[in-house]
C-alpha positions as CSV (number, residue, x, y, z in Angstrom):
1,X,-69.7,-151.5,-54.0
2,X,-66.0,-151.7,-53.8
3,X,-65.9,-149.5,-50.8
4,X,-68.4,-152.0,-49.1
5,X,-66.7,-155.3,-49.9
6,X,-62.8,-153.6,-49.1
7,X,-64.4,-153.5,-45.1
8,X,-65.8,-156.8,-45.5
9,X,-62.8,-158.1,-46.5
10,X,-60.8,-156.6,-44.1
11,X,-62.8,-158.1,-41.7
12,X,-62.9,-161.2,-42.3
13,X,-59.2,-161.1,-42.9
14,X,-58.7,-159.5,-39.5
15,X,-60.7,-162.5,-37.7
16,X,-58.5,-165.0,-39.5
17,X,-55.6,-163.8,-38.3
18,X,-56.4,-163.4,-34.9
19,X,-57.8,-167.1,-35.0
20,X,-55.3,-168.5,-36.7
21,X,-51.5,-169.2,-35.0
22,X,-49.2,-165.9,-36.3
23,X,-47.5,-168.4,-38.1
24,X,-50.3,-169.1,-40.1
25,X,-52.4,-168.0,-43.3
26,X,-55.5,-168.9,-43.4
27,X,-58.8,-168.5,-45.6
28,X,-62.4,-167.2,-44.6
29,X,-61.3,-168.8,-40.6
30,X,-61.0,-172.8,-41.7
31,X,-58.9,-174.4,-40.2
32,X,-56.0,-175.7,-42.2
33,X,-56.9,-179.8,-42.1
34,X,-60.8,-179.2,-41.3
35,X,-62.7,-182.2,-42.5
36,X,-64.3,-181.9,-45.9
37,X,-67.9,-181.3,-43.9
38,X,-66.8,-178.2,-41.6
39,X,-65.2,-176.6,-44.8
40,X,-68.4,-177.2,-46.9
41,X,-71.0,-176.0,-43.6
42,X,-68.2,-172.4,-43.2
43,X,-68.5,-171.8,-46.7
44,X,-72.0,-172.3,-47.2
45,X,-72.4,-169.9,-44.2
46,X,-70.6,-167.3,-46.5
47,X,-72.7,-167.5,-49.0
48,X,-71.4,-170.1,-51.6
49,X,-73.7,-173.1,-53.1
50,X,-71.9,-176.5,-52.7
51,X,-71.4,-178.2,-56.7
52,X,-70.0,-181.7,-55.8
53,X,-66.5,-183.3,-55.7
54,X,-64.3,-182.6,-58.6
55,X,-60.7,-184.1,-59.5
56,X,-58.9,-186.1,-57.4
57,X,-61.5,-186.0,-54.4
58,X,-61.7,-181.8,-54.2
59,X,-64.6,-179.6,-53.8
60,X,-66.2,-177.2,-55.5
61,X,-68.4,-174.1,-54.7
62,X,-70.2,-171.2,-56.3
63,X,-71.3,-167.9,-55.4
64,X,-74.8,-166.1,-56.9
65,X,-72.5,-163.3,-57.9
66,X,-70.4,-165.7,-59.9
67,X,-67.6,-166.0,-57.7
68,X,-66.3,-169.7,-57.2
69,X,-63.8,-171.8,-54.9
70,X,-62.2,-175.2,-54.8
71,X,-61.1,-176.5,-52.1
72,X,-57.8,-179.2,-52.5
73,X,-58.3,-182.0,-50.4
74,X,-55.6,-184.3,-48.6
75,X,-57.2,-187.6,-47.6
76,X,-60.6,-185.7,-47.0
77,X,-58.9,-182.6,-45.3
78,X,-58.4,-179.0,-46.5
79,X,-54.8,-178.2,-47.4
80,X,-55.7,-175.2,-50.1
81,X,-58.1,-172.8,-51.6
82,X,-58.2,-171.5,-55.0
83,X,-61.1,-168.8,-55.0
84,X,-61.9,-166.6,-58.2
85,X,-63.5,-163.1,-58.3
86,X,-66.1,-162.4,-59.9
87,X,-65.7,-159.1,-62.0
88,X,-64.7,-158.7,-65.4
89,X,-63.1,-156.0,-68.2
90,X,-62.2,-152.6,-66.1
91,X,-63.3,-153.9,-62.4
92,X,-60.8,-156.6,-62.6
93,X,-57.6,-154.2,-61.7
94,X,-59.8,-152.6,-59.2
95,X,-60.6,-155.6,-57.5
96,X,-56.8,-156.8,-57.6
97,X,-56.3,-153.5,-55.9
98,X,-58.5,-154.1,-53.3
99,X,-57.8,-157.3,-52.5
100,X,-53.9,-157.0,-52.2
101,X,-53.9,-153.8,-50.3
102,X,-56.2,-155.6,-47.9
103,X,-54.4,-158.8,-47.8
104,X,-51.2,-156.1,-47.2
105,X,-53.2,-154.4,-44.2
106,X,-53.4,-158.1,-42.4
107,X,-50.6,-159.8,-43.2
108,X,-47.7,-157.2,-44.1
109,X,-45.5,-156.7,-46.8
110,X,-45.4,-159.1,-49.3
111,X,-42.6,-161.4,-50.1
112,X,-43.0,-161.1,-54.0
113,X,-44.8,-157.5,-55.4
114,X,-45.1,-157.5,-58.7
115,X,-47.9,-155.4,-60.7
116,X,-50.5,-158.5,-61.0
117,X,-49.2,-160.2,-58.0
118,X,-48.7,-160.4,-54.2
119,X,-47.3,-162.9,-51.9
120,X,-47.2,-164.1,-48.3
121,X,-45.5,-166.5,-46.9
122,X,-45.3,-168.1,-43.0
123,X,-44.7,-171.0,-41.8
124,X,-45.9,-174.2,-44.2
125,X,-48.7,-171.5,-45.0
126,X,-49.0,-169.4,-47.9
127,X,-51.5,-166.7,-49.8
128,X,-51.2,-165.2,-53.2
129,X,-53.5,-163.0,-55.1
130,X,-53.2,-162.6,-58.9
131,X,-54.7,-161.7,-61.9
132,X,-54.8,-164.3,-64.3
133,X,-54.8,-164.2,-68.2
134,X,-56.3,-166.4,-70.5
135,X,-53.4,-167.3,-73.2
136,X,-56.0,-167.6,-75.8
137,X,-59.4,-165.2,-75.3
138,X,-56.8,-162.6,-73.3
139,X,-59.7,-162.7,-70.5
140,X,-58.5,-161.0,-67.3
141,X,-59.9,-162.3,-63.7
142,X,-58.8,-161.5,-60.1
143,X,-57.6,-165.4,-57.9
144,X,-57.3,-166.0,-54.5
145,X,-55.0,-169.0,-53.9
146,X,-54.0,-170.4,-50.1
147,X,-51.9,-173.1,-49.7
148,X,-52.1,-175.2,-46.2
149,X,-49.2,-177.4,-44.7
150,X,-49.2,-180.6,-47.0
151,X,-50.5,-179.5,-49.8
152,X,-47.6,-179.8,-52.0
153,X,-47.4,-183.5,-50.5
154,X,-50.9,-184.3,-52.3
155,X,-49.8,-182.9,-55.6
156,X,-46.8,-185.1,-55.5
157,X,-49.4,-187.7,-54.6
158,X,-51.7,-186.5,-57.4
159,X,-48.9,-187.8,-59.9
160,X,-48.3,-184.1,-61.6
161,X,-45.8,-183.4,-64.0
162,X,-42.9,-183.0,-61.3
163,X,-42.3,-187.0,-60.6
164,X,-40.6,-187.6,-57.6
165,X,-40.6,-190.6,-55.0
166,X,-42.4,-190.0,-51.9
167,X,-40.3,-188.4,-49.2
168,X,-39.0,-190.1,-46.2
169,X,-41.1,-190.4,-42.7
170,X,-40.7,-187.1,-41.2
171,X,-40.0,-185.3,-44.1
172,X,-42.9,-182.2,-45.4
173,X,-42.5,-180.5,-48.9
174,X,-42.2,-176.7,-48.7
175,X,-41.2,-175.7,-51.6
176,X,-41.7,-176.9,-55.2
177,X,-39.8,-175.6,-58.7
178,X,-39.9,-177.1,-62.2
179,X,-37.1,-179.4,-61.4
180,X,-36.6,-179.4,-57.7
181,X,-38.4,-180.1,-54.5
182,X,-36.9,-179.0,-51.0
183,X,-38.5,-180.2,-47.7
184,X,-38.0,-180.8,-44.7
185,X,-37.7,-182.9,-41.3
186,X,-40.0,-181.4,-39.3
187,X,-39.6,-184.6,-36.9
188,X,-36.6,-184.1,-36.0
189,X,-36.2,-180.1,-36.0
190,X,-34.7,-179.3,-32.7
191,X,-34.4,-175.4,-31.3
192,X,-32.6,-176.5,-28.3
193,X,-32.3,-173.9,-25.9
194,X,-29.8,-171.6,-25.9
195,X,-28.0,-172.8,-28.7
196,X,-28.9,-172.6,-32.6
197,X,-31.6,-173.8,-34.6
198,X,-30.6,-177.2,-35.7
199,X,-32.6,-179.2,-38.6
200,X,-32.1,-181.5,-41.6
201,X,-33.9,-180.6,-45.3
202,X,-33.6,-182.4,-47.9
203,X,-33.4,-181.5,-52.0
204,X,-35.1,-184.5,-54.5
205,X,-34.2,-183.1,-58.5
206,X,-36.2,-184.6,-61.3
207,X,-32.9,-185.5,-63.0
208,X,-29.6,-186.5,-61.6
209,X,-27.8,-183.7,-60.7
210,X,-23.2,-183.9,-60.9
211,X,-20.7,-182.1,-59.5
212,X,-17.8,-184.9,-59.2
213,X,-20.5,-187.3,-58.7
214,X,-24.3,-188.3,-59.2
215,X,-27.0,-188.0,-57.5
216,X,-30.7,-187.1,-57.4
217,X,-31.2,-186.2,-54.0
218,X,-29.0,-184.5,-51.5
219,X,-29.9,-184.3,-47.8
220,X,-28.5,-181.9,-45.6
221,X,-28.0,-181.0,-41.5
222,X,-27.0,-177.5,-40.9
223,X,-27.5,-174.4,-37.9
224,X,-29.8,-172.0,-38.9
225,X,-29.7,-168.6,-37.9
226,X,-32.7,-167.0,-39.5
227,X,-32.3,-163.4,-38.5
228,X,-28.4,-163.3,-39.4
229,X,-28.7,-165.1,-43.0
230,X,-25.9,-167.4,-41.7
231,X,-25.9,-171.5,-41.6
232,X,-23.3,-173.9,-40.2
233,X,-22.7,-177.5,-42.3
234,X,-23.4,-180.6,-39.9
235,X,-23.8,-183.1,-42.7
236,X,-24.1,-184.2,-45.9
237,X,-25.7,-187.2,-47.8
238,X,-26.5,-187.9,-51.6
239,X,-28.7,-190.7,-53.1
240,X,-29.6,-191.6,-56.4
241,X,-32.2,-194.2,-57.2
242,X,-33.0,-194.5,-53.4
243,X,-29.5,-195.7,-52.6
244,X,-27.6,-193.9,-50.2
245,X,-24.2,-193.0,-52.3
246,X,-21.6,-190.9,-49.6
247,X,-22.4,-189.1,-46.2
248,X,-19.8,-186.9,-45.1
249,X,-19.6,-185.3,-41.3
250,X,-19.0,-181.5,-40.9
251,X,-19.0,-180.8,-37.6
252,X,-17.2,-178.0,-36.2
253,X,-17.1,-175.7,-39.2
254,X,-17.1,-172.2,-39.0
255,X,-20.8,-170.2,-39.8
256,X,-20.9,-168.7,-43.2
257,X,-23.2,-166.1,-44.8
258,X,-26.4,-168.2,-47.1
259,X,-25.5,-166.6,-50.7
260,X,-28.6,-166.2,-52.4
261,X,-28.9,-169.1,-55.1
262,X,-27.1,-171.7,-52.9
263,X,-28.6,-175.3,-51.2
264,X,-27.5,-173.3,-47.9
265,X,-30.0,-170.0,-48.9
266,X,-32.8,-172.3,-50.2
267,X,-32.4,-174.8,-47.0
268,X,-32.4,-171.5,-44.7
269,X,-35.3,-170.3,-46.1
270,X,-37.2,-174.0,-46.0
271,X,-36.2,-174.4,-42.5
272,X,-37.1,-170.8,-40.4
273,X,-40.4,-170.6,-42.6
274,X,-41.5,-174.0,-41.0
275,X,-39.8,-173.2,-37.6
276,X,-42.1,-170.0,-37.9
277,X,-38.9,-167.6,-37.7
278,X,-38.8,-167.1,-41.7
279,X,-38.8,-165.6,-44.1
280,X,-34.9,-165.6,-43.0
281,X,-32.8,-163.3,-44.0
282,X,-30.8,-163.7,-47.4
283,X,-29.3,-161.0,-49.8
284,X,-31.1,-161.1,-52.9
285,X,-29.5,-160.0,-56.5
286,X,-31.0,-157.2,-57.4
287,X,-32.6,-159.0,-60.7
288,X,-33.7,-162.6,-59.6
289,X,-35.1,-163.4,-62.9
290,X,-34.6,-161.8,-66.7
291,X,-37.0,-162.8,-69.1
292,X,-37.1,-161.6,-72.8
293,X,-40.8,-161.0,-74.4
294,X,-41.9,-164.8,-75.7
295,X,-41.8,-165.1,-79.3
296,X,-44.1,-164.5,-81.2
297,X,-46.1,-167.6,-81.5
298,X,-45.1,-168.8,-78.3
299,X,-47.7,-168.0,-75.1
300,X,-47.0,-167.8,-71.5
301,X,-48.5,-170.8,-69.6
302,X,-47.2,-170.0,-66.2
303,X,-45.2,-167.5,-64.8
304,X,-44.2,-168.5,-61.5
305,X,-41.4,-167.5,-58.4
306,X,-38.8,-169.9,-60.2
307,X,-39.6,-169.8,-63.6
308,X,-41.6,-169.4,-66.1
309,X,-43.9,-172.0,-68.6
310,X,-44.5,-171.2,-72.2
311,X,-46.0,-173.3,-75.5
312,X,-45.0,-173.0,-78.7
313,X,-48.8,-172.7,-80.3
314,X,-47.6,-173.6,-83.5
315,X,-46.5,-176.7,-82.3
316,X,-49.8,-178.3,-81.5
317,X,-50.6,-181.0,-84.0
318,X,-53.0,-183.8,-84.0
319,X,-51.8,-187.6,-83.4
320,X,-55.4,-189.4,-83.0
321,X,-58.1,-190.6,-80.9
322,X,-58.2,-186.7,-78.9
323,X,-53.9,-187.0,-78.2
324,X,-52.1,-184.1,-79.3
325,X,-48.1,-183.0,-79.3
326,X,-47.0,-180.1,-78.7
327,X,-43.7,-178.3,-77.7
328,X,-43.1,-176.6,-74.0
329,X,-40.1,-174.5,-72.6
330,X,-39.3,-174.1,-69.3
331,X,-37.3,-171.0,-68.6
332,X,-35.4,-170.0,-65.5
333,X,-34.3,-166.8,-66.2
334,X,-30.5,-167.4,-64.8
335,X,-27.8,-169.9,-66.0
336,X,-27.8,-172.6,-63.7
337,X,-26.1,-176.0,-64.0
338,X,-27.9,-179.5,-64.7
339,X,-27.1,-182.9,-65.8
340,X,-25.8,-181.9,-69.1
341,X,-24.0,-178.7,-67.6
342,X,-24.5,-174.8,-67.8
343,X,-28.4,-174.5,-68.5
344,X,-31.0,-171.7,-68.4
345,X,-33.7,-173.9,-70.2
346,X,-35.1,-176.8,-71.0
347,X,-37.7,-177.5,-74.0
348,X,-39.8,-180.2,-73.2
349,X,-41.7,-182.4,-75.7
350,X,-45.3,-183.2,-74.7
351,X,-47.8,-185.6,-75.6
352,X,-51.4,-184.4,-74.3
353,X,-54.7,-186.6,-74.3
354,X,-57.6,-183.7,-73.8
355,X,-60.6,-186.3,-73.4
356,X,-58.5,-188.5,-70.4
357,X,-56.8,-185.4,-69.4
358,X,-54.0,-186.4,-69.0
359,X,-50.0,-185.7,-70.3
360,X,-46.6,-187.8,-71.3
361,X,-42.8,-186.0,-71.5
362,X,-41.5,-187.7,-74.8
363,X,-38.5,-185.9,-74.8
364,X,-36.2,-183.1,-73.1
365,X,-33.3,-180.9,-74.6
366,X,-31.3,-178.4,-72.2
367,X,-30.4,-174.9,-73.4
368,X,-28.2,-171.8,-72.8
369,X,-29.2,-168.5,-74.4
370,X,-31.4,-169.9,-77.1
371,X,-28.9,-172.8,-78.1
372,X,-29.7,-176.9,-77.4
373,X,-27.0,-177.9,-75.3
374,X,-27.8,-181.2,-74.9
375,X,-30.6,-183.8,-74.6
376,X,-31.8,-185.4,-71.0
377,X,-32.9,-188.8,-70.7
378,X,-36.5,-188.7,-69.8
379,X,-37.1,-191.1,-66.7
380,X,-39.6,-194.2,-67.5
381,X,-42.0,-192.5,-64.9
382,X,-42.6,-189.2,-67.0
383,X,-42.5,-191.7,-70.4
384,X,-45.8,-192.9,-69.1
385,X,-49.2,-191.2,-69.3
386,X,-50.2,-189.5,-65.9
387,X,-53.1,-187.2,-64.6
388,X,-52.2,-184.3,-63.3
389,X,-55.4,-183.5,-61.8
390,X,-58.0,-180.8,-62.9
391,X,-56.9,-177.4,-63.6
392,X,-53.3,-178.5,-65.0
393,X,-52.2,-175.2,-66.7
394,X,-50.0,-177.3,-70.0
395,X,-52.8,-179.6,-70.6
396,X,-55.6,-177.0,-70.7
397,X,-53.3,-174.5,-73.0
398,X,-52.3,-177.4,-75.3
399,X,-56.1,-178.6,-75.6
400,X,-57.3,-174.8,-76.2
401,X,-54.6,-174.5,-79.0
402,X,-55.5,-177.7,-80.4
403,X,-56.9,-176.7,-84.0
404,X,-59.5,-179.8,-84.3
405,X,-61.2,-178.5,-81.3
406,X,-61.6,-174.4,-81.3
């Protein structure tokens, strides 16, 4: 059986690519922005039963082997696909073995290769296949997620957890942390011929950053050269609230290698990804990330490129009428700096409502090696209650851990 679904794969992957642009990722053929009918008629082709729209406007699919896949509409179009396997106990690493080495076969080598994960990047495109772990039953299951240009841009939309204003014309979200989204002006990007790759991208932070001054968003105009790891400062503006605070003219400075870590090294790798040239070339430490084992009582909600999510299970307590606390930490594996300084976490306070799914910040404290180092003001827009959308990984981990409700 595995034998038999390992060609099928491969050749469906195969058509994909050669369909798609080479600067593309794409799922089962479909287009990225096909209408929500074409997506429903291609899938149904494939075998899966349409279920209805779910969330905010998505749709939903089943297979008769138990397979399933949501689709994440933007404004009625397909900008991702989120597609679990079907097997179960044993067959699960079997299938994650199959599907990556046949995802490898297609697309290349992976940008990230860890044990449970793979992924792909190109362009504003992206594929990922993991094997997810349920924090509480410890149930193992093989998922498919691709992610389409603009679909970070809808879960901004969406209202998640990450609240940011909505970007300036022009402007497309390409990559997304726990504190930080880059995009960029894909408007404007100029390759002009003969001379470099020339493009402004832009950094929005969830809390004001300082280093002699304030700001919450920096934007930036720099050469790119993608293959050489190099970029050349053009400009430089920073904002906070909206309001455009200094802009500063760099023309003329000398190129300068894009240390991993940097605006310049996250910028470069924004900028040749969406000018299909990525992923650029950047020396990476040899240990991005360094977690210790969580402890004990604590469970691993997320465990992304940039950091990872955990709940403190002991922490989940009962306020009335279905709204429950509970504590969060956000861990990003390196000291970096934030608003309060030298930081390498932040422990979030959470208030989650299970029946209106939906989640409030009531308070963040930043830390360094285990120790509170200070507390951040939470903005008013995190203060109040928002929906995250089905499938939000803190809400469905606080409301399984929620001890009126096992």
């Amino acid at each position: 059986m595995i034998i038999r679904r390992l060609g099928l794969l491969a050749a469906v992957l195969v058509c994909a690519a050669t369909a798609a642009s080479a600067q593309e990722l794409v799922f089962a053929q479909i287009p990225w922005g096909a209408p929500a009918d074409s997506v429903r008629a291609r899938l149904e082709a494939r075998g899966y039963e349409y279920r209805g729209i779910v969330g905010s406007g998505d749709r939903s699919f089943v297979r008769a082997d138990g397979a399933s896949a949501t689709v994440t509409m933007r404004a009625d179009h397909a900008v991702g696909f989120y597609v679990f396997e079907p097997e179960s106990g044993a067959a699960v690493d079997d299938r994650y073995r199959v599907l990556a080495d046949s995802l490898e076969a297609v697309f290349g080598t992976p940008l990230d290769r860890r044990p449970a994960l793979r992924l792909w990047e190109k362009g504003l495109t992206a594929a990922t296949v993991v094997i997810e772990t349920n924090p509480e039953t410890r149930a193992r299951r093989v998922q498919t997620e691709w992610r389409g240009p603009g679909w970070y841009d809808e879960m901004v939309r969406r209202g998640g957890l990450l609240q940011l204003p909505a970007l300036p014309a022009g402007y497309t979200a390409v990559r997304m942390t726990s504190t930080t989204r880059i995009s960029v002006d894909t408007a404007t990007m100029a390759a002009r011929a003969g001379r470099p790759l020339r493009a402004r991208f832009r950094m929005d932070y969830v809390q004001p950053q300082s280093d002699g001054e304030r700001y919450d968003a920096i934007e930036y105009g720099m050469d790119f050269d993608c293959a050489g790891g190099r970029t050349r400062m053009v400009s430089r503006t920073t904002f906070l609230r909206g309001i455009r605070k200094r802009s500063d003219s760099a023309e003329g400075l000398p190129w300068s290698a894009a240390r991993a870590g940097t605006d310049a090294s996250r910028g470069l790798d924004a900028v040749c990804r969406v000018a299909g040239r990525g992923p650029a070339v950047v020396a990476q430490p040899a240990q991005r990330r360094s977690f210790a084992a969580p402890t004990p009582g604590w469970v691993v909600v997320s465990d992304g490129d940039e950091d990872r999510w955990l709940l403190d299970t002991a922490s989940v307590r009962p306020k009335g009428a279905g709204v429950y606390a509970a504590t969060v930490r956000v861990e990003n594996g390196a000291p970096q700096m934030g608003p309060v300084g030298r930081m390498d976490a932040v422990r979030m306070q959470f208030d989650v409502d299970c029946a209106g799914v939906r989640a409030r910040i009531t308070g963040v404290t930043a830390m360094l090696q285990g120790r509170d180092v200070g507390s951040i003001p939470v903005p008013p827009a995190q203060t109040a209650w928002t929906q995250p959308g089905d499938g939000n990984l803190v809400i469905s981990a606080v409301c399984r851990f929620a001890p009126d409700r096992r």
